[in-house]
C-alpha angles and dihedrals in degrees: 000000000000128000129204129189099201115183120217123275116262114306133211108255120204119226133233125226092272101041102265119132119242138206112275128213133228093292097060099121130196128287120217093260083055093051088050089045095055087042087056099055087050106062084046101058082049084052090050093051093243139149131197103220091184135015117195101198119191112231093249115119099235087052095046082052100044093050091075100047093053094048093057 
């Protein structure tokens, strides 16, 4: 059995008055670059021949959107 931690895909930051990026909380969603990411990983788990037989997602927004794009 293997096992993979895979992080979700590129999030949107909020900004703070002078330009810095700030933590952001459970509702940060993906931006495009972290769809494509996920996409990505994806198709390259299919290449490898390999399955994911189960997939533990946490309830933030970015990871519920990221768990799709990794399992096509």
């Amino acid at each position: 059995m293997k096992t993979f931690l895979i992080r979700h895909g590129e999030q949107e930051y909020p900004y703070d008055e002078q330009g810095r990026k700030i933590v952001s909380g459970p509702n940060a969603p993906l931006v495009e670059l972290g769809r494509k990411q996920l996409h990505q990983l994806g198709e390259k788990i299919a290449e490898e021949g390999q399955s994911l037989d189960a997939l533990y997602v946490s309830p933030y927004l970015r990871a519920q959107q990221s768990a799709p794009k990794c399992t096509t």
